[in-house]
VEXDREN-2710 file (C-alpha; in Angstrom, 1 decimal):
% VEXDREN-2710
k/r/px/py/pz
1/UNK/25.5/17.1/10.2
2/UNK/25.4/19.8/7.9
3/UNK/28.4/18.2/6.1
4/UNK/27.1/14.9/6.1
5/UNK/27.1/13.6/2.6
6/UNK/23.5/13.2/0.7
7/UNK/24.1/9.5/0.9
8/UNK/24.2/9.0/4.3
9/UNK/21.6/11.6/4.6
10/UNK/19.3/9.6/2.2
11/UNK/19.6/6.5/4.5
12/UNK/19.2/8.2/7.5
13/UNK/16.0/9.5/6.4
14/UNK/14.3/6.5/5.3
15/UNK/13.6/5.4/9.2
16/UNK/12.0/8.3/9.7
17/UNK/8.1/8.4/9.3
18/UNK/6.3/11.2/7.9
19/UNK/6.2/13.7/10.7
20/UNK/9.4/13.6/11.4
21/UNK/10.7/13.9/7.9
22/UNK/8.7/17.1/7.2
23/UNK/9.9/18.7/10.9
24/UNK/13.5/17.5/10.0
25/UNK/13.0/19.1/6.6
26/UNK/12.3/22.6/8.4
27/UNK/15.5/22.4/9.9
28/UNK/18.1/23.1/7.5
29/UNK/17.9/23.3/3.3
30/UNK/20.7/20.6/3.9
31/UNK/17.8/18.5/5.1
32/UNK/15.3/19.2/2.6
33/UNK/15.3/17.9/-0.3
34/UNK/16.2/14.6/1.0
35/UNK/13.5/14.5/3.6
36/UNK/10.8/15.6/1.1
37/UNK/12.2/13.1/-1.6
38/UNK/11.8/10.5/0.9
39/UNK/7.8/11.9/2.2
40/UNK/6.8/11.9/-1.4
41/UNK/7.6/8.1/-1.3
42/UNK/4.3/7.3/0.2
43/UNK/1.4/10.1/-1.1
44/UNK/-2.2/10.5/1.5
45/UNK/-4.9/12.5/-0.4
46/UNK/-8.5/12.4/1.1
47/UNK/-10.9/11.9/-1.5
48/UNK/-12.5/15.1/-2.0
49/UNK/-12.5/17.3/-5.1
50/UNK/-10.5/20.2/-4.0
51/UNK/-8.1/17.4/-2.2
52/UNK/-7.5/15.4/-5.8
53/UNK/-7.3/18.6/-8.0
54/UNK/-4.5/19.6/-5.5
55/UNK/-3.0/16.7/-5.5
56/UNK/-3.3/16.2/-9.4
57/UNK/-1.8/19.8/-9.9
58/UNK/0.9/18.9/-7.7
59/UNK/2.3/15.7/-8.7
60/UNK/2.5/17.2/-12.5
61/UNK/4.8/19.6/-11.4
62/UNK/7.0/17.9/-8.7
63/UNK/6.7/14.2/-10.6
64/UNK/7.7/12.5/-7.1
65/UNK/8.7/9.0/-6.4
66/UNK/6.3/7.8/-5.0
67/UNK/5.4/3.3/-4.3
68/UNK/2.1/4.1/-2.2
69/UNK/-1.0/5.7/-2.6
70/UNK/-3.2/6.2/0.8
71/UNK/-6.8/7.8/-0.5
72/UNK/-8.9/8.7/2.7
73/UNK/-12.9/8.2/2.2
74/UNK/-15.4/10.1/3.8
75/UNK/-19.2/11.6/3.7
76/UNK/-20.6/14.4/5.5
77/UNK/-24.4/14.6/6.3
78/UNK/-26.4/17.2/4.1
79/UNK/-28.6/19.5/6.8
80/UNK/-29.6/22.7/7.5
81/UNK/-28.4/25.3/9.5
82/UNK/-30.1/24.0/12.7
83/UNK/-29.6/20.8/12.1
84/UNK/-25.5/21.4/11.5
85/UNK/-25.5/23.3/15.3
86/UNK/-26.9/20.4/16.8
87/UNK/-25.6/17.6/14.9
88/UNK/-23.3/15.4/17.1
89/UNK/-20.7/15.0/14.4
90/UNK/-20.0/18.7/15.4
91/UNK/-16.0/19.8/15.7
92/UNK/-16.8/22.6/17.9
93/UNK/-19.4/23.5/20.0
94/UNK/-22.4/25.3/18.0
95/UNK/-25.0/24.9/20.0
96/UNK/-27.2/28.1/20.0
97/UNK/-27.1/28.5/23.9
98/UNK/-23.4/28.3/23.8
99/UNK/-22.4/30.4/20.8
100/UNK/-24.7/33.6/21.8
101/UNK/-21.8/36.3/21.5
102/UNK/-21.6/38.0/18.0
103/UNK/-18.4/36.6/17.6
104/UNK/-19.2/33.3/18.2
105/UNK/-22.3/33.6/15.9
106/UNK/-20.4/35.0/13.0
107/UNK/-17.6/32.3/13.4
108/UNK/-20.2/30.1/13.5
109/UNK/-22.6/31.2/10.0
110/UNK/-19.0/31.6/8.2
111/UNK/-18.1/27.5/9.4
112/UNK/-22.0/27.1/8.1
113/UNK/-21.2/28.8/4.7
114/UNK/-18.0/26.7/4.3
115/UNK/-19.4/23.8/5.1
116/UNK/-22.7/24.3/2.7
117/UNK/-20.1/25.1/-0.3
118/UNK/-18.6/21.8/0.4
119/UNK/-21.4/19.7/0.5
120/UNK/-22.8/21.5/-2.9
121/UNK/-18.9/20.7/-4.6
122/UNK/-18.7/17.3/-3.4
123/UNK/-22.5/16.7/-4.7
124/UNK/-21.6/18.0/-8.4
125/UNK/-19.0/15.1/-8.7
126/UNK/-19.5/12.5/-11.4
127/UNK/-18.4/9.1/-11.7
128/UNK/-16.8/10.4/-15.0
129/UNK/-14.7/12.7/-13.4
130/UNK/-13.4/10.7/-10.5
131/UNK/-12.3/8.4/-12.6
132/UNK/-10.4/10.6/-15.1
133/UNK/-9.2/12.2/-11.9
134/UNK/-7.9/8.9/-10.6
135/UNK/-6.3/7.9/-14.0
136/UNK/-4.5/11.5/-14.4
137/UNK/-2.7/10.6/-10.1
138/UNK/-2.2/7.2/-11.4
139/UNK/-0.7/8.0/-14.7
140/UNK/1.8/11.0/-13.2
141/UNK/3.7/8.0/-10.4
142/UNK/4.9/5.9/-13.0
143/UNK/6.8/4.0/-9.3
144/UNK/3.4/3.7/-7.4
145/UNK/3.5/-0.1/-6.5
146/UNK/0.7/-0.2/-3.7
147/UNK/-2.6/1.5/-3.2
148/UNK/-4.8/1.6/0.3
149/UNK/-8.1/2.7/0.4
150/UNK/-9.5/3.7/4.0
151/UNK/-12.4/5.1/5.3
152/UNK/-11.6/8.5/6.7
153/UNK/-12.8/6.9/10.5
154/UNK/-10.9/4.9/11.9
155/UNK/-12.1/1.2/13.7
156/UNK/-12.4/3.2/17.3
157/UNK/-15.1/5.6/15.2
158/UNK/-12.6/8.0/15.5
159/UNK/-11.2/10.6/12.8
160/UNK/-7.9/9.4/11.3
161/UNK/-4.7/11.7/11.7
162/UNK/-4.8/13.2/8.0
163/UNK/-3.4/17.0/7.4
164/UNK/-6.3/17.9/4.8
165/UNK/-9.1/15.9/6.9
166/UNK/-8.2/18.2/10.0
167/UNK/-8.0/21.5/8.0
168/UNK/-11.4/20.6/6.3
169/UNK/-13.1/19.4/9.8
170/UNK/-11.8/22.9/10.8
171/UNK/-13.4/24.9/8.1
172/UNK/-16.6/23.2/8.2
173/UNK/-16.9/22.4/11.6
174/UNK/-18.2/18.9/10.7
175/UNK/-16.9/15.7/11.2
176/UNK/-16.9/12.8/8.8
177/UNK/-19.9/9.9/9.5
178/UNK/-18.7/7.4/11.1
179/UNK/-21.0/4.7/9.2
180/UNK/-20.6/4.2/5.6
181/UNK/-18.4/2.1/3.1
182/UNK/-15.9/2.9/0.3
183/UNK/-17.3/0.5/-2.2
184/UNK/-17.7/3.4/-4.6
185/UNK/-14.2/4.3/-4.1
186/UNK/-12.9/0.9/-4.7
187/UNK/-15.4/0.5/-7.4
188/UNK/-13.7/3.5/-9.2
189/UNK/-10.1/2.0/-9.2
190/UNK/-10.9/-1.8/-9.5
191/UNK/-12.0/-0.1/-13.4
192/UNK/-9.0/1.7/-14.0
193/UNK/-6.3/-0.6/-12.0
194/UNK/-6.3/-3.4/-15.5
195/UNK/-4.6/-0.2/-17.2
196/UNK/-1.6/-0.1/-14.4
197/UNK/0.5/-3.4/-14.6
198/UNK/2.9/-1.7/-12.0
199/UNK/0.5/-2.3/-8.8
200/UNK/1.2/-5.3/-7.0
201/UNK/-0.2/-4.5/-3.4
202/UNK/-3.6/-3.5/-3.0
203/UNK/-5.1/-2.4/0.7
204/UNK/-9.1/-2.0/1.4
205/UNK/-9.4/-0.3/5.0
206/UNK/-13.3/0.5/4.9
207/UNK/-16.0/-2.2/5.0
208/UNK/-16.3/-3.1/1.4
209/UNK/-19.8/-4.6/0.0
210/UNK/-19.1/-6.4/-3.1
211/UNK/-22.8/-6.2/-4.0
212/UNK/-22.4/-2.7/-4.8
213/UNK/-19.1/-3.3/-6.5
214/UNK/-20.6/-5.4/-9.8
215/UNK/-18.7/-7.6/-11.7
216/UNK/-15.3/-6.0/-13.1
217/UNK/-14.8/-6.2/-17.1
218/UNK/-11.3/-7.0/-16.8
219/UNK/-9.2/-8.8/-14.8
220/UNK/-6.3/-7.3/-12.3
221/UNK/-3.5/-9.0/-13.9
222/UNK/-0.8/-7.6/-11.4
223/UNK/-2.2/-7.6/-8.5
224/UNK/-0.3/-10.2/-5.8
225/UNK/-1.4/-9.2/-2.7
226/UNK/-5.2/-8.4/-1.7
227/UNK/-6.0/-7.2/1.7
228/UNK/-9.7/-6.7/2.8
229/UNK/-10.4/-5.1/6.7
230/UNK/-13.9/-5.2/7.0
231/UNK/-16.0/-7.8/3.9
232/UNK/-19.5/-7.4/4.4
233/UNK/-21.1/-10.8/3.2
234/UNK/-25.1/-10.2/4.5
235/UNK/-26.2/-9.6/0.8
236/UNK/-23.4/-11.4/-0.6
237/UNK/-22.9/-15.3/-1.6
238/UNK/-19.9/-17.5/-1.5
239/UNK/-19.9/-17.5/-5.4
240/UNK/-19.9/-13.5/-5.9
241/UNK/-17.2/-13.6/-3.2
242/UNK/-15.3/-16.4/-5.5
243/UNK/-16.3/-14.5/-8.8
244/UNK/-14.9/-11.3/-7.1
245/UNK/-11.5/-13.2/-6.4
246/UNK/-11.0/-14.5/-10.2
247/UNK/-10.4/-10.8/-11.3
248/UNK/-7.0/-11.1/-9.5
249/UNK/-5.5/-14.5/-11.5
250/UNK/-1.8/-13.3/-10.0
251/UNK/-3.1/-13.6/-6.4
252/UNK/-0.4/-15.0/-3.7
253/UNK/-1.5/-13.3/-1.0
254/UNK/-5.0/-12.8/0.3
255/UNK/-6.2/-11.7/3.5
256/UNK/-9.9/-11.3/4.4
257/UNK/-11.4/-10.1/7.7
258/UNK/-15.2/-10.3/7.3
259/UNK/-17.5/-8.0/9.4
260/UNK/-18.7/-9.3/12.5
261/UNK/-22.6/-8.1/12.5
262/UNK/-23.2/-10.7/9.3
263/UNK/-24.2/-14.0/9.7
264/UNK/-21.9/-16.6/9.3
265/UNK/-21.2/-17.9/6.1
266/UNK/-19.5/-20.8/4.3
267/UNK/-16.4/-20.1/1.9
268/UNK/-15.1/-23.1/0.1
269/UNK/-11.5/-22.6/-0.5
270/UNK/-10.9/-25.3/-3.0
271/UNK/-13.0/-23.1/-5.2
272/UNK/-10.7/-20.2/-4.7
273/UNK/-9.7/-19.3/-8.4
274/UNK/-6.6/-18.0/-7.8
275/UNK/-4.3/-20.6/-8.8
276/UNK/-0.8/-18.8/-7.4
277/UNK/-2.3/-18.3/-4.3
278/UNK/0.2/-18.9/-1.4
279/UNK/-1.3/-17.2/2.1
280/UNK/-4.8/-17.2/2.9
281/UNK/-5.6/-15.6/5.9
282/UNK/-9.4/-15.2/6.6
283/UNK/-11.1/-14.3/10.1
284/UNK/-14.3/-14.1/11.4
285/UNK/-15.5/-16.5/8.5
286/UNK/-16.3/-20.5/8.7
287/UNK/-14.5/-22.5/5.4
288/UNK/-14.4/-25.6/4.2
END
């Protein structure tokens, strides 16, 4: 295989999914570059500072080619020291009448210290500066064509499999909560996305409350396909969700699974403003 030529190489690679391109990578230099080229294709960052500087800092200097963006959301609980060793979002076991060697202590205040460092960063961040971070990734993947937005927990509660979420969780000892939404996150690129004609496919993983979105100032002009996991409507109406649709006139794809805890409630689809709209696909919802 070594003198297999980087065409063939190129296509083999593209079956492969992400673990096994960077293990195949570490094989032979033969290997490399292709297997790289073709991991750089899809991008996962989790949305932390440190996470988006790196990745910010590393696109400018590799400029990959890259169609999809996964950004992982997730919020840590602010406690004290006690409160951190007996929190039940815990990694490892803290618990005072567990960790009673010196060893175990230090390891355990050095976590602590970690972990309070990260909570102090991630409070300092500004709306401002999310966004310019977000246009600076968006603006360096001039081939990004879809976008997903997940919470960092997956539907089973459970932390998704993401190289910089386990390597945080390890410093900090701390798991992600397993409650919360990304509306913040989604309200920070439904502002910048009018500026990138390029994206066609967007993907919202999290439960999304539009509510806390507001109305967006310009509309989404490229967007074709919209996919929603988890739509919270208990403080939302049938006309914000219809409003909320109107800022994607491109639409031809649109599927909506609403949470299950609200209430029903009743969407009118012939007041759906998205003319091009071809597949509707909406669950856990009664329409009309």
């Amino acid at each position: 295989m070594e003198r297999m030529p980087y065409e063939i190489i190129h296509e083999f690679v593209s079956y492969l999914d992400s673990r096994s391109l960077l293990n195949l990578a570490l094989t032979s230099s033969h290997f490399n570059h292709a297997c790289l080229s073709e991991a750089s294709r899809h991008l996962c960052v989790l949305n932390t500072l440190s996470a988006l500087s790196g990745l910010t800092h590393h696109i400018k200097q590799t400029t990959p080619l890259t169609r999809a963006l996964t950004v992982y959301h997730g919020e840590w609980p602010e406690c004290d020291y006690k409160e951190w060793q007996l929190h039940p979002l815990q990694v490892y076991e803290a618990h005072p009448f567990v960790s009673q060697s010196p060893s175990k202590k230090e390891n355990a205040l050095q976590a602590f210290r970690h972990y309070r460092h990260f909570v102090a960063v991630e409070g300092s961040r500004s709306r401002h500066g999310d966004i310019r971070r977000l246009n600076q990734i968006l603006s360096s993947l001039p081939q990004l064509e879809q976008i997903t937005i997940s919470h960092a927990c997956s539907h089973a509660r459970k932390p998704k499999k993401n190289a910089q979420l386990t390597r945080l969780c390890q410093q900090i000892w701390l798991f992600p909560g397993r409650r919360g939404s990304v509306d913040r996150l989604v309200g920070d690129f439904l502002t910048i996305l009018p500026n990138y004609a390029r994206i066609q496919d967007l993907k919202i993983e999290g439960e999304l409350r539009l509510e806390s979105i507001g109305p967006l100032h310009a509309a989404l002009r490229s967007v074709t396909r919209l996919d929603i996991g988890s739509l919270s409507m208990a403080n939302t109406t049938a006309t914000t969700f219809n409003v909320f649709l109107s800022s994607f006139p491109a639409l031809q794809n649109l599927h909506v699974n609403f949470s299950r805890c609200d209430p029903p409630t009743l969407i009118p689809l012939d007041r759906v403003p998205c003319p091009e709209l071809r597949s509707v696909s909406l669950a856990n919802i009664v329409t009309t």
